[in-house]
N, C-alpha and C positions, 0 to 999 in steps of 0.2 A: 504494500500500500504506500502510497504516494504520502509523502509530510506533508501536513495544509500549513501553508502560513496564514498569518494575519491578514494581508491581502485579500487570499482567498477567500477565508472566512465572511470578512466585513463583503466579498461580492454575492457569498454562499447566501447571504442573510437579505442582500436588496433582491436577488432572485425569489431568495423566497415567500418574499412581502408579494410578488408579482404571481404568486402562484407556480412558480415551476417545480416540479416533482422533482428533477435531479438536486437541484438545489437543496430540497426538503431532504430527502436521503442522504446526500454528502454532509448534512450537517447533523445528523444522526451517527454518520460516521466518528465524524468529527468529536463528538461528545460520549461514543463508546467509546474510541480509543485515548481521546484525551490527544490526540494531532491537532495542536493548536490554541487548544483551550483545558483545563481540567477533567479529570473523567467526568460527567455526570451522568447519571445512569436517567434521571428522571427526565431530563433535557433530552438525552438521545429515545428514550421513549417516543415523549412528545413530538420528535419529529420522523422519526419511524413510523408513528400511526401515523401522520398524517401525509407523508410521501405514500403511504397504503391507501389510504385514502382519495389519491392521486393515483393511484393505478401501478406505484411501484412493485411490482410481484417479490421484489428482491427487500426491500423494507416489512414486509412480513416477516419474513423469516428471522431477519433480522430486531424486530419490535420481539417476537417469541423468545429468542436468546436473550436480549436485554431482561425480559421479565422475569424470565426465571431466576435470576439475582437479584431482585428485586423482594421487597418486602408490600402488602399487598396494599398500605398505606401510600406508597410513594409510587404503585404501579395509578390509581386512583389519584392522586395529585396532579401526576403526567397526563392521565386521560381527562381532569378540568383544565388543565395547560391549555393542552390542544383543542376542549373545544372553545375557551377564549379567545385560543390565536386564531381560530377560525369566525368568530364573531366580528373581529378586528379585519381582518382580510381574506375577507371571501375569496 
């Protein structure tokens, strides 16, 4: 996997205010592996369901691994994330 830098990131993030699904996935990446920013698992939830939600077939799988390390408090924080971030930008 490719290192995100900061750059990337701050484009990952106007992309995904515009709705694009890759964007949405790469910053799921981004926040599983902690490329770029710190791991958080809650953050990469949140946008693993919603590049899923976007049709990413590959962000399922990925939201499924994230959860399972997950405790089922912070799996439910990450799913009002997303549906806030989705209230914000349809």
């Amino acid at each position: 996997m490719a290192c995100i830098d900061i750059d990337s990131l701050a484009q990952y993030e106007r992309d995904a205010k515009e709705g694009r699904a890759d964007a949405l996935y790469n910053l799921g990446l981004a926040y599983s592996t902690g490329q770029g920013v710190s791991v958080d698992m809650v953050a990469a939830h949140k946008w693993f369901n919603l590049a899923a939600v976007r049709g990413v077939e590959a962000a399922k799988s990925w939201r499924n691994q994230v959860a399972a390390e997950m405790l089922p408090s912070q799996i439910a924080e990450a799913q009002k994330l997303a549906r806030e971030w989705l209230n914000i930008f349809k």
